[in-house]
C-alpha positions as CSV (number, residue, x, y, z in Angstrom):
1,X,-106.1,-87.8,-37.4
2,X,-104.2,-88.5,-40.8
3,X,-101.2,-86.1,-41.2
4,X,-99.5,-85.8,-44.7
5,X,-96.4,-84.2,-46.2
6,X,-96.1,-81.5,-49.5
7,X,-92.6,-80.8,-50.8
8,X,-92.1,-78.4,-53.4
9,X,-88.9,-78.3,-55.6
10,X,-89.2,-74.6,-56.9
11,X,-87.3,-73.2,-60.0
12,X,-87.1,-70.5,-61.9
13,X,-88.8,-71.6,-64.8
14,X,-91.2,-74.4,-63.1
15,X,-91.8,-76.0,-59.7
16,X,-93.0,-79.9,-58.7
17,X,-95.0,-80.7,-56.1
18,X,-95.6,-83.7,-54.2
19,X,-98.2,-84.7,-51.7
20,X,-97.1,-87.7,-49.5
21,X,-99.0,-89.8,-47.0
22,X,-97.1,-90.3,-42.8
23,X,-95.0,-93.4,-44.7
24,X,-93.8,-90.4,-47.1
25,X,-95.4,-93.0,-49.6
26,X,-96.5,-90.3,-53.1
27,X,-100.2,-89.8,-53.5
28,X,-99.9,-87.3,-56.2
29,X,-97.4,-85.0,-57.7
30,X,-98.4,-81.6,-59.5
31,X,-96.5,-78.7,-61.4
32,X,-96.6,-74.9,-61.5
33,X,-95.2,-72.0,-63.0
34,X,-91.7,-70.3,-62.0
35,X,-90.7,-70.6,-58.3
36,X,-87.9,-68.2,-57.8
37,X,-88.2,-66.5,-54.8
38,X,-85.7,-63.3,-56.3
39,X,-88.8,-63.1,-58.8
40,X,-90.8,-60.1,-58.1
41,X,-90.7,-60.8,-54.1
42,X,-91.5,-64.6,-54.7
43,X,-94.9,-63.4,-55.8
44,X,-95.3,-66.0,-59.2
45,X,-93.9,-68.4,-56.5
46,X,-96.9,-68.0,-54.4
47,X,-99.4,-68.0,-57.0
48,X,-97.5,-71.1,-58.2
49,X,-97.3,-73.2,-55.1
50,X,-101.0,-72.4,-54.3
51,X,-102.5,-73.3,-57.5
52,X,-100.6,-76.9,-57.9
53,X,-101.6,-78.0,-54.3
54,X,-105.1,-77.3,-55.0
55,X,-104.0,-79.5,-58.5
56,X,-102.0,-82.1,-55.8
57,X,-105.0,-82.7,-53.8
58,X,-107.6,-82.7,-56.4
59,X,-105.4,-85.3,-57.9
60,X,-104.8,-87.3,-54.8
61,X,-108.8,-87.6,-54.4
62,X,-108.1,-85.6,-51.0
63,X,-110.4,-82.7,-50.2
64,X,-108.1,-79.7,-49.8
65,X,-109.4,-79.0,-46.1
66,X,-107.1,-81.4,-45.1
67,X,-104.5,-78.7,-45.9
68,X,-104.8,-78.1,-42.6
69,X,-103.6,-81.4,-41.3
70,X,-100.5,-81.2,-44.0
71,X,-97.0,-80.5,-43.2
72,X,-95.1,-78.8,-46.1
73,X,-91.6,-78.0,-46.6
74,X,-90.2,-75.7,-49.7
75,X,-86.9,-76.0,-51.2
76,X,-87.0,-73.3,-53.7
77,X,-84.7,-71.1,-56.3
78,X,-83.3,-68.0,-55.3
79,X,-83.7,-69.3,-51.3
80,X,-80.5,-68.6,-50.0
81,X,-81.1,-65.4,-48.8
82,X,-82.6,-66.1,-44.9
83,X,-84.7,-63.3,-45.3
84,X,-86.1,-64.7,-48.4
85,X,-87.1,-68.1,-46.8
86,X,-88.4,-66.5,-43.9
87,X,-90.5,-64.1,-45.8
88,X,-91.7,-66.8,-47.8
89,X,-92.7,-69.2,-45.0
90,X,-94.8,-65.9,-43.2
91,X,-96.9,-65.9,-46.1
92,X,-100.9,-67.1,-46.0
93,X,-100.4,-70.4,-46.7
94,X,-103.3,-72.6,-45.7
95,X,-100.9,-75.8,-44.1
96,X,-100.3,-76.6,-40.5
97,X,-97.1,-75.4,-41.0
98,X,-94.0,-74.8,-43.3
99,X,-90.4,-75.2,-43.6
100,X,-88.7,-73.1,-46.6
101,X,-85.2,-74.2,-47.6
102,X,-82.5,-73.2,-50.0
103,X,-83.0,-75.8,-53.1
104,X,-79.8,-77.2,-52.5
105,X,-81.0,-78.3,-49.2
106,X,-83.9,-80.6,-50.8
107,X,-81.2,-81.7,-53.5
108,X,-79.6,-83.2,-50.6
109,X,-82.1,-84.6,-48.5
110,X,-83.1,-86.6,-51.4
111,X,-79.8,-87.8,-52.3
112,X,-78.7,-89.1,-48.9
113,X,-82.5,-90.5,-47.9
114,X,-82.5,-87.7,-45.4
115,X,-79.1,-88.8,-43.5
116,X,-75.8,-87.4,-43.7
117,X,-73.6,-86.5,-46.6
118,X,-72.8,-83.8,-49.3
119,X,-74.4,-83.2,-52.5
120,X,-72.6,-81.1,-54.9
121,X,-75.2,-79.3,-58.3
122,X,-73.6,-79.5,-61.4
123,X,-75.4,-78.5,-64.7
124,X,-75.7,-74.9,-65.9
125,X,-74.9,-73.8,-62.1
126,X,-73.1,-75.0,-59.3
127,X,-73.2,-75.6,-55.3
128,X,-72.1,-77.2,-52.9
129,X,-73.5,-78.5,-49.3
130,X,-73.2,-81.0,-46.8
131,X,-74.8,-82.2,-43.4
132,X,-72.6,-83.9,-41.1
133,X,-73.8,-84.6,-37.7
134,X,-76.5,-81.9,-37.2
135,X,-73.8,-79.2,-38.9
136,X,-74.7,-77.3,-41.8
137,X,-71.8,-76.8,-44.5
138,X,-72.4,-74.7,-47.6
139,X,-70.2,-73.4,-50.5
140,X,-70.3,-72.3,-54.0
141,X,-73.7,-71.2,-56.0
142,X,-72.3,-68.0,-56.2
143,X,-73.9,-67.1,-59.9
144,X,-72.2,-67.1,-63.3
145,X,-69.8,-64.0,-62.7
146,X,-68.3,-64.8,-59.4
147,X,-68.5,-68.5,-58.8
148,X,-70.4,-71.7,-60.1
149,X,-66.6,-73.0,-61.2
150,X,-68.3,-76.7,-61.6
151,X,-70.9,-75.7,-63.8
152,X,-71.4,-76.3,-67.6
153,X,-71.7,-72.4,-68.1
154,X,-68.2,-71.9,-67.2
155,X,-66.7,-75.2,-68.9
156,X,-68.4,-73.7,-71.8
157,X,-67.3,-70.6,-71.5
158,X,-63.7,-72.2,-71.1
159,X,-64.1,-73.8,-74.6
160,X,-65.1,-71.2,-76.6
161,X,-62.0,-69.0,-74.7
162,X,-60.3,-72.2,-76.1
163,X,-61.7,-72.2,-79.0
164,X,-60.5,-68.0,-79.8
165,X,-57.1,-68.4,-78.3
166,X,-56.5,-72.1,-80.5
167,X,-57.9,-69.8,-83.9
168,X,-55.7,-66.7,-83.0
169,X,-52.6,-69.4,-82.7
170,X,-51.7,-69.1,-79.2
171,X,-52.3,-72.2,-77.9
172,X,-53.0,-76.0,-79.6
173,X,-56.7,-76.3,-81.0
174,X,-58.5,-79.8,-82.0
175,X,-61.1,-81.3,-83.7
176,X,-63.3,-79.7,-80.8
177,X,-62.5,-76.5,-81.3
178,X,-63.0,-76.5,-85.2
179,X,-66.8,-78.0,-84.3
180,X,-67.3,-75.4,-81.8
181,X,-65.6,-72.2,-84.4
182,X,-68.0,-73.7,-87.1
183,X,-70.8,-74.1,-85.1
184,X,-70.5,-70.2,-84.3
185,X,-70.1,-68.9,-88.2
186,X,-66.7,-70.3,-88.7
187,X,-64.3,-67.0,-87.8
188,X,-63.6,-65.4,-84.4
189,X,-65.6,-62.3,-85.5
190,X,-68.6,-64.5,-85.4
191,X,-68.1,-65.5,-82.0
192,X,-66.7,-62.3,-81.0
193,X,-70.0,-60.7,-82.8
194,X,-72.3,-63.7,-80.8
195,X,-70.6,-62.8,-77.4
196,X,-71.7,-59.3,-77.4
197,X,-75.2,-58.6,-76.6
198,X,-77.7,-56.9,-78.8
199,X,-78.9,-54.4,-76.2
200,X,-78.5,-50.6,-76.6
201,X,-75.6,-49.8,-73.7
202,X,-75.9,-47.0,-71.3
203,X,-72.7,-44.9,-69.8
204,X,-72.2,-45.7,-65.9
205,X,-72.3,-42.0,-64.3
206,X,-68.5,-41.3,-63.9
207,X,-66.9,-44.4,-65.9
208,X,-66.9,-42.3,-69.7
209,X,-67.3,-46.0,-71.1
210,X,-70.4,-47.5,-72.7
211,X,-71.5,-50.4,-70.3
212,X,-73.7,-53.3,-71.8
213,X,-76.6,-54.6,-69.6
214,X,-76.8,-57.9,-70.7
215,X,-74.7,-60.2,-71.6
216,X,-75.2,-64.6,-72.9
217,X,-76.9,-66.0,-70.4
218,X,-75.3,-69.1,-68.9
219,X,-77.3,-71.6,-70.5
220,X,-76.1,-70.1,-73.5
221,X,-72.5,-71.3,-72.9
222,X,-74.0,-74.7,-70.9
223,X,-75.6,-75.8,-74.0
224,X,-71.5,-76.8,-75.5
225,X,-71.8,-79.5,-73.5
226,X,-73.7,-82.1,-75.4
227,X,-71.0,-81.2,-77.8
228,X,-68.1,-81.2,-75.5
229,X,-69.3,-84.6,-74.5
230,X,-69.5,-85.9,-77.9
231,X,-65.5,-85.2,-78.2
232,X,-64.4,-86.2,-75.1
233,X,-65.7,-89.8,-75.9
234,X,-63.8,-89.9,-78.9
235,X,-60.3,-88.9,-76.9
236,X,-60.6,-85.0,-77.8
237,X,-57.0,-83.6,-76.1
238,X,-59.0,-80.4,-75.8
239,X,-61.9,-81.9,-74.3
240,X,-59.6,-84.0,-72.6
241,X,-57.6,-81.5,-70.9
242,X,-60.5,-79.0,-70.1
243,X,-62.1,-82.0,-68.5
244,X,-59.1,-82.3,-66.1
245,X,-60.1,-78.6,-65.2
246,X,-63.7,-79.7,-64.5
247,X,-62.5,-82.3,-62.2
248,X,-59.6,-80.1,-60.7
249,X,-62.4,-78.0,-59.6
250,X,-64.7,-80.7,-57.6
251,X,-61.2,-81.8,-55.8
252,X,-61.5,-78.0,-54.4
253,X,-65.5,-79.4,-53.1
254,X,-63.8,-82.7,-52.5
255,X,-61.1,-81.5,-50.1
256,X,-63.4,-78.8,-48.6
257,X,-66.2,-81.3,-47.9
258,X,-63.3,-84.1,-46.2
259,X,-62.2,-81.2,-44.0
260,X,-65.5,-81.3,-42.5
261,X,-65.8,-84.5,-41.9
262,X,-68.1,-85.7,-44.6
263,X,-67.9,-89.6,-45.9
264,X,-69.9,-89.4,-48.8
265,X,-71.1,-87.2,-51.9
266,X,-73.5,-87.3,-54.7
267,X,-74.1,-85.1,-57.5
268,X,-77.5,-84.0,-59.6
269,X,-78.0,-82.1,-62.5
270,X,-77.2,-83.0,-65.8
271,X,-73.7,-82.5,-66.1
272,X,-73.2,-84.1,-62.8
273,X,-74.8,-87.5,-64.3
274,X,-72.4,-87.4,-66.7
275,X,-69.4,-87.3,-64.4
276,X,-70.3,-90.5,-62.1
277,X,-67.6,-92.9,-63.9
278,X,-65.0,-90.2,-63.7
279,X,-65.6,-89.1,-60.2
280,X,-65.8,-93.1,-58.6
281,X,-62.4,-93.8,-60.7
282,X,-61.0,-90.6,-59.0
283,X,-62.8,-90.7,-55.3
284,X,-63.9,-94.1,-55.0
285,X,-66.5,-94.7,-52.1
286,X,-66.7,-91.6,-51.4
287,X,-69.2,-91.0,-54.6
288,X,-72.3,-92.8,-53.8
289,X,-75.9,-92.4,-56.3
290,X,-78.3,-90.1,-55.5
291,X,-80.9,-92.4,-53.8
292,X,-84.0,-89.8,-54.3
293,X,-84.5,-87.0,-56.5
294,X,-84.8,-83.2,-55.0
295,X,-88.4,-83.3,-55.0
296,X,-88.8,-86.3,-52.4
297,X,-85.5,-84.5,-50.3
298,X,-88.3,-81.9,-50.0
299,X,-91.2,-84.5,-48.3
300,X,-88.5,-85.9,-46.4
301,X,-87.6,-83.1,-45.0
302,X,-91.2,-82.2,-44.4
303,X,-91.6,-85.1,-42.1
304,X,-87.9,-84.7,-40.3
305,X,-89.1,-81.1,-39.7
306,X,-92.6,-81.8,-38.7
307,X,-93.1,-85.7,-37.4
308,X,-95.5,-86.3,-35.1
């Protein structure tokens, strides 16, 4: 009997899905909607992961009875919650069985093949996580408010704090911070008047202060970076020295991971490309290339989960 393995990488705006044979060789990869599992009780999640393996097989040229020969693991958005995942693996899914994993998890199977090692996120968010003999480590991912100190939301936030405090006088400024101030209207009460959200606000019961409900999402401060980029290539001291703060916050992950025992790390996400050259100049070996992306950590993990 031919077994095969489905991984899904779920996010909140899309999900991937990839249908593998017992070699974890790909026979077809699909797509679906958003994959969130915080998402109206991972609902759209459902309705997305069962529509693109019907769309997997179909593609593959495998008739979709053979679901129930398939071993499928899930490393979705919003899965850090253990009630979540288990939740979301009690549903009626028509597989032999399934594994549901933070999406972290999957970022790191694929990064280390499957073996041990850490994998830190770095784009608009960021986490941390590691497996080092059997053990399970995991830090960070904490959302924009409380944590995600890696990200490009929060270096991006940093520069337009910069970017106010360099305008008012307070501290030096750059060519940096003049793109960013003219990028945003040209005066502090443009950015002051962008940073506030549009809604209506509501009083909190007992505060006797207006209380906005929104406020810029984090993409909104992650999309500086192309920019920052640009100017740190060209010797920015701004960008320079808020790059120092990026890195000063991966030694934290650094240090924490080594503590643990861990010998190597890679990163994903965009903004985590980006850093390669700096982190191997600063941790040598101990930065190695992702050697799959998320989506194939999520078949591997399938078949580590569910081998024969």
């Amino acid at each position: 009997m031919t077994r095969y393995y489905l991984g899904v990488d779920g996010g909140g705006t899309n999900c991937r899905i990839r249908l593998a044979d017992e070699t974890l060789a790909t026979l077809a990869d699909a797509g679906g909607g958003r994959s969130n599992l915080q998402i109206d009780n991972g609902d759209p999640a459902y309705r997305s992961i069962t529509e693109g393996t019907k769309e997997v097989f179909a593609k593959a040229g495998i008739d979709f009875a053979e679901t129930k020969n398939t071993y499928a693991c899930f490393g979705m958005a919003g899965g850090r919650l253990a009630s979540a995942r288990t939740d979301f693996e009690a549903r009626d899914w028509p597989f032999a069985a399934v594994k549901v994993y933070d999406d972290i998890d999957i970022a790191r199977a694929g990064a280390h093949g499957g073996e041990d090692g850490a994998v830190i996120i770095v784009g608009t968010g960021s986490a941390a996580m590691a497996i080092v003999k059997g053990q399970r480590h995991q830090c960070g991912g904490w959302g924009f408010h409380i944590g995600d100190q890696m990200s490009g939301a929060i270096l991006g936030r940093e520069l337009m704090r910069r970017t106010v405090e360099a305008t008012d006088g307070l501290v030096s400024g750059s060519p940096l911070t003049e793109a960013v101030l003219a990028r945003f209207g040209g005066t502090i009460d443009a950015i002051m008047d962008w940073s506030f959200p549009k809604e209506e606000s509501h009083v909190v019961s007992g505060a006797g202060a207006p209380q906005t409900l929104l406020g810029r999402a984090p993409a909104e401060f992650g999309a500086l970076m192309p920019l920052f980029f640009e100017y740190f290539e060209k010797g920015d001291a701004v960008a320079k020295e808020l790059m120092e703060l990026e890195l000063s916050y991966i030694d934290n992950y650094v240090r924490w991971f080594k503590a643990r025992g861990v010998e190597k790390m890679a990163a994903v996400g965009g903004f985590g490309t980006r850093l390669y050259p700096l982190m191997i100049a600063r941790y040598g070996e101990f930065i190695v290339t992702p050697k799959h992306e998320p989506l194939h950590g999520a078949v591997i993990l399938a078949k580590q989960n569910f081998a024969a």
